[in-house]
Backbone as JSON, one array per atom type, in Angstrom:
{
  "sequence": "XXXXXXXXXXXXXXXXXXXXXXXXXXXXXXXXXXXXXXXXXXXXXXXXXXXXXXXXXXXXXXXXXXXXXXXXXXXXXXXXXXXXXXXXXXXXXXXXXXXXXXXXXXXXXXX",
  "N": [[122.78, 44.0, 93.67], [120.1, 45.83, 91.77], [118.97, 45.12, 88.76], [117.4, 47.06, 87.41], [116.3, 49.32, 85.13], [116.99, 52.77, 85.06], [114.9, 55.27, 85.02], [114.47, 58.16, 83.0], [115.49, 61.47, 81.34], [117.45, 62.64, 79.31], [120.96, 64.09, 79.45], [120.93, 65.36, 76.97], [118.48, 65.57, 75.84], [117.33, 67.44, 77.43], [118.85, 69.37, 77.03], [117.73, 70.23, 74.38], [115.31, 70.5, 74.96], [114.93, 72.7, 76.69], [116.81, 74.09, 75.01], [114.52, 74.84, 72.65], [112.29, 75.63, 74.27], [113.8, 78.57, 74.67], [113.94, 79.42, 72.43], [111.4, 79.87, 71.62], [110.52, 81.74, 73.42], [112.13, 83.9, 73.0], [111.29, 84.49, 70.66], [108.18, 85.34, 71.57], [109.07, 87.63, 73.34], [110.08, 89.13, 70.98], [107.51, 89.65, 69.46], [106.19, 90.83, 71.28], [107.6, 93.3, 71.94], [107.26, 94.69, 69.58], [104.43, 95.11, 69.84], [104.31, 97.27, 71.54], [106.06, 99.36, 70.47], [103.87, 99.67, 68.52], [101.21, 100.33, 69.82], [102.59, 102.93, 70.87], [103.16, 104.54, 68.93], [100.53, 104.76, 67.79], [99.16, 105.69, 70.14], [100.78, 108.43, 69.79], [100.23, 109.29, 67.63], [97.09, 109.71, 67.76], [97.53, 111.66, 70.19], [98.35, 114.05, 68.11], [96.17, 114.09, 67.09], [94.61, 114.91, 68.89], [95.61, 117.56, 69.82], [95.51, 118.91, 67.38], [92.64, 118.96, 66.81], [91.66, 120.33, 69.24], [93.31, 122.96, 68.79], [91.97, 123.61, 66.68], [89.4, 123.99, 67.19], [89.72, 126.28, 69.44], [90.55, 128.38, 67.62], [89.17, 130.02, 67.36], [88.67, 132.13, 68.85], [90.9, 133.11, 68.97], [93.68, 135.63, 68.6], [95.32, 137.1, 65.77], [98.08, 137.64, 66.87], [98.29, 135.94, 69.12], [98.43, 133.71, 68.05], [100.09, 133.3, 66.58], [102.08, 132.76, 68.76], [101.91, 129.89, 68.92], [103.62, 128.48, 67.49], [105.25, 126.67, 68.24], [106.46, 123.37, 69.75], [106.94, 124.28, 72.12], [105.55, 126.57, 72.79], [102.67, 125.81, 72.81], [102.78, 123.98, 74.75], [102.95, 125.79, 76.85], [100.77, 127.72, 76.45], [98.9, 126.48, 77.31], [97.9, 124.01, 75.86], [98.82, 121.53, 75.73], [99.98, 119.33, 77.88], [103.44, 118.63, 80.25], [104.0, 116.63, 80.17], [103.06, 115.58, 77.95], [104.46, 117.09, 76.02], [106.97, 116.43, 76.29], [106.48, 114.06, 75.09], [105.87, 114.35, 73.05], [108.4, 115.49, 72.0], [109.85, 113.26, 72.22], [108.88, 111.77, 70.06], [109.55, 113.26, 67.85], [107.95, 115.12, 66.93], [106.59, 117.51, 64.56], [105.85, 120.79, 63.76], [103.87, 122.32, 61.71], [101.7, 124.45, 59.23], [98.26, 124.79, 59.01], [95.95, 126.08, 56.87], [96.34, 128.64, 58.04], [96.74, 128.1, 60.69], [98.15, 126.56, 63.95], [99.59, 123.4, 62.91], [99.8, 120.19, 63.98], [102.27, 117.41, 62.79], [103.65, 113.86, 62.53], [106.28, 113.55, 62.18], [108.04, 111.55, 59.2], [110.25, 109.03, 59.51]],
  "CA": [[122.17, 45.18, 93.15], [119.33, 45.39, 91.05], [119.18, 44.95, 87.35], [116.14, 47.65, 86.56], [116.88, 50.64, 84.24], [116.99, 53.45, 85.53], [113.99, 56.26, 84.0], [114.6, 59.96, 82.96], [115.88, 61.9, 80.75], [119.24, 62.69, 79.24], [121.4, 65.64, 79.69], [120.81, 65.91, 75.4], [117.03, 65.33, 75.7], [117.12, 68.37, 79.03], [119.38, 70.58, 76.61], [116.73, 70.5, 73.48], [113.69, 71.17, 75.25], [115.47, 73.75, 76.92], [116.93, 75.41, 73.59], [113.02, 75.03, 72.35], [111.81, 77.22, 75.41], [114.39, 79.72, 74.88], [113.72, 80.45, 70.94], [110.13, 80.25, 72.24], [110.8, 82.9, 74.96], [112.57, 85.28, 72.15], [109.77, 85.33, 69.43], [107.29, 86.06, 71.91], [109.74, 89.27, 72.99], [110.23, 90.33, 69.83], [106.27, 89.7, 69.29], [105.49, 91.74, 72.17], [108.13, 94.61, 71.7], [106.36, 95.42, 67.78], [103.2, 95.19, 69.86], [104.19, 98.23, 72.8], [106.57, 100.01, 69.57], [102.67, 100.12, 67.8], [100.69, 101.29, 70.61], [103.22, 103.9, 71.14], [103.09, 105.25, 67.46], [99.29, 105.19, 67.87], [98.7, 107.21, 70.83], [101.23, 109.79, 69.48], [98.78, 109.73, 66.62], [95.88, 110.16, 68.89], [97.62, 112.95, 70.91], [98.2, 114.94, 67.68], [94.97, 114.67, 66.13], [93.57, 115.69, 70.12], [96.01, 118.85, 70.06], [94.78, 119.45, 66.33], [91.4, 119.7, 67.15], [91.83, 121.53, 70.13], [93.37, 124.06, 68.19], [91.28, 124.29, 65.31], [87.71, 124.83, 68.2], [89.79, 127.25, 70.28], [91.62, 129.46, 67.31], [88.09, 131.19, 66.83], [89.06, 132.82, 70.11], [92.5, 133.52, 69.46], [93.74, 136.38, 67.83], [96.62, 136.57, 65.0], [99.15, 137.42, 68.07], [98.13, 134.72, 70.17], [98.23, 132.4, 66.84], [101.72, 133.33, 66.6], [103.39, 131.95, 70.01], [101.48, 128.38, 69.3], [103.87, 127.72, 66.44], [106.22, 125.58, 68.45], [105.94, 122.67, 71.05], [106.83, 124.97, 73.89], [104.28, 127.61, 72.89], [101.47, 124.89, 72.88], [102.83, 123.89, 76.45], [103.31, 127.38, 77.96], [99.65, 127.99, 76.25], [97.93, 125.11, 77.94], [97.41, 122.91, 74.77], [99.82, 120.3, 75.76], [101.05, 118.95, 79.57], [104.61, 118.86, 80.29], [104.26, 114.87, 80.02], [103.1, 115.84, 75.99], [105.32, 117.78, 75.25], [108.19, 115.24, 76.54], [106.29, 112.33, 74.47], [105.69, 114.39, 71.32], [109.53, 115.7, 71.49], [110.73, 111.96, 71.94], [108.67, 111.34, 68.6], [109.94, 114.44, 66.05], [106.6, 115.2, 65.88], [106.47, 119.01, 63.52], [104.27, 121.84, 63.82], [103.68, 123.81, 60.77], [100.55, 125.6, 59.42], [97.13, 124.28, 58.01], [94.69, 127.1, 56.63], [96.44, 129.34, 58.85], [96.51, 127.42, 61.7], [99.42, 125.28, 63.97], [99.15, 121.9, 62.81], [100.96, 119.25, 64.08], [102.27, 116.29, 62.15], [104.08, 113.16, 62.69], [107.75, 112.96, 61.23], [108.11, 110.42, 58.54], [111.69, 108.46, 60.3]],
  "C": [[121.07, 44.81, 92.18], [119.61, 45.95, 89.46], [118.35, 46.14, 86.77], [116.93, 49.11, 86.16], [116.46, 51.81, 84.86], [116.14, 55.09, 84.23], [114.38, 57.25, 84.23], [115.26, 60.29, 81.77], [117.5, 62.52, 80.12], [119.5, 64.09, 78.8], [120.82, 66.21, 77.51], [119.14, 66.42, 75.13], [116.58, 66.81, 76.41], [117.29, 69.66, 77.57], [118.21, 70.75, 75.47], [115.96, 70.95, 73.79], [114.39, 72.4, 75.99], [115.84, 75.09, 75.77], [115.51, 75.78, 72.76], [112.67, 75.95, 72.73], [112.57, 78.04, 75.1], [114.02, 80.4, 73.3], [112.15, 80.6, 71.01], [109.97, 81.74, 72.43], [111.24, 83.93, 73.78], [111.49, 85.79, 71.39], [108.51, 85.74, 70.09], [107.76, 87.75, 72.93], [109.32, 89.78, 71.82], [108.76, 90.64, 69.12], [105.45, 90.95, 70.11], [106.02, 93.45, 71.98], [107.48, 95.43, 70.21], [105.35, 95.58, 68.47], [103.32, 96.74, 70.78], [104.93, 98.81, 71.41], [104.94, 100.58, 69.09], [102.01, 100.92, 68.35], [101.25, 102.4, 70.85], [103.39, 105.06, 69.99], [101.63, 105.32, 67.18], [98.68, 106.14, 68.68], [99.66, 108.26, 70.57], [100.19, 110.21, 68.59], [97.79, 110.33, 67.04], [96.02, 111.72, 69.78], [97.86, 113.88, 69.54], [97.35, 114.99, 66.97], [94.51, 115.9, 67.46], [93.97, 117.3, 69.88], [95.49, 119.37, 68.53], [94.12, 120.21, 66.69], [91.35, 120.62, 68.08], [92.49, 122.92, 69.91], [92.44, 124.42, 67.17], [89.93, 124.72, 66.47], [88.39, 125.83, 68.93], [90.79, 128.71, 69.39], [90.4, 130.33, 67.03], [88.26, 132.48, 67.54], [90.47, 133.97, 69.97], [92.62, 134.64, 67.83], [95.11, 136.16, 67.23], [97.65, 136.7, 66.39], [99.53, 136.23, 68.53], [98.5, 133.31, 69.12], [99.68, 132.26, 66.29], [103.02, 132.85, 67.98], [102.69, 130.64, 70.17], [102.08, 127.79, 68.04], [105.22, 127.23, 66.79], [105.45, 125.29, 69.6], [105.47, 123.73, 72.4], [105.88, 125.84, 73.91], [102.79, 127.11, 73.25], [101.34, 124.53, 74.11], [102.53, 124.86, 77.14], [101.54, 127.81, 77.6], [98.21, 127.2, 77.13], [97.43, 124.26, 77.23], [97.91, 121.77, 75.37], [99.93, 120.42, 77.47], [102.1, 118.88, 79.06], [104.96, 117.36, 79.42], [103.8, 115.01, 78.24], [103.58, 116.15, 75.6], [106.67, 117.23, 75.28], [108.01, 114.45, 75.24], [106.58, 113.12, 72.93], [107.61, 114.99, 70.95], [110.05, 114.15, 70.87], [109.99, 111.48, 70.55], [109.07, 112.01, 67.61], [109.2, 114.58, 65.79], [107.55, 116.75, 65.54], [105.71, 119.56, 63.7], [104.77, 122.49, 62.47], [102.1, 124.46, 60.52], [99.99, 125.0, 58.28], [96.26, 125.55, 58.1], [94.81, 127.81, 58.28], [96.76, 129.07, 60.2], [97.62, 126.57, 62.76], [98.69, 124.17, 63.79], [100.43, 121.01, 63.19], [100.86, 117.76, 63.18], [103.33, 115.36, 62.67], [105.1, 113.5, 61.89], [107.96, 112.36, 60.73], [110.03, 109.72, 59.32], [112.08, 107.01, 59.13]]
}
């Protein structure tokens, strides 16, 4: 038989770089999940400035009545402010409607 050593690596050497990659592999999860959590707390932002404004240019129109069934989600939906798919997203956030200078305003929920 021959005498020459035999090259590679050892099961200890395999398991380290292995446990490396895996705490790797987590912090760029938990890097990525804060990054889709952010975006997701930004475009709620975004959708309730949009429905803001879109109330404050179209309440010139609207009379006290009408200014009275847009002071919940579903009224904003059933009105045509909001899609169904907005009015899902802004439930799953707690956004709030109450009233700026007369007006529905929606706000974010402090959590």
């Amino acid at each position: 038989m021959s005498d020459k050593k035999r090259m590679g690596f050892t099961l200890i050497e395999v398991l380290a770089a292995l446990a490396i990659i895996v705490v790797l592999t987590l912090a760029l999860i938990l890097t990525v999940k804060g990054q889709v959590e952010q975006a997701h707390q930004k475009d709620t932002e975004l959708m309730i400035s949009t429905v803001n404004s879109q109330i404050e240019v179209q309440a010139v129109d609207l009379e006290k009545s009408e200014l009275a069934g847009l002071r919940s989600l579903k009224g904003l939906a059933s009105a045509g402010y909001i899609s169904a798919q907005q009015l899902e997203a802004l439930n799953k956030a707690h956004v709030k409607i109450g009233t700026k200078a007369g007006l529905p305003h929606l706000s974010a929920s402090k959590r």
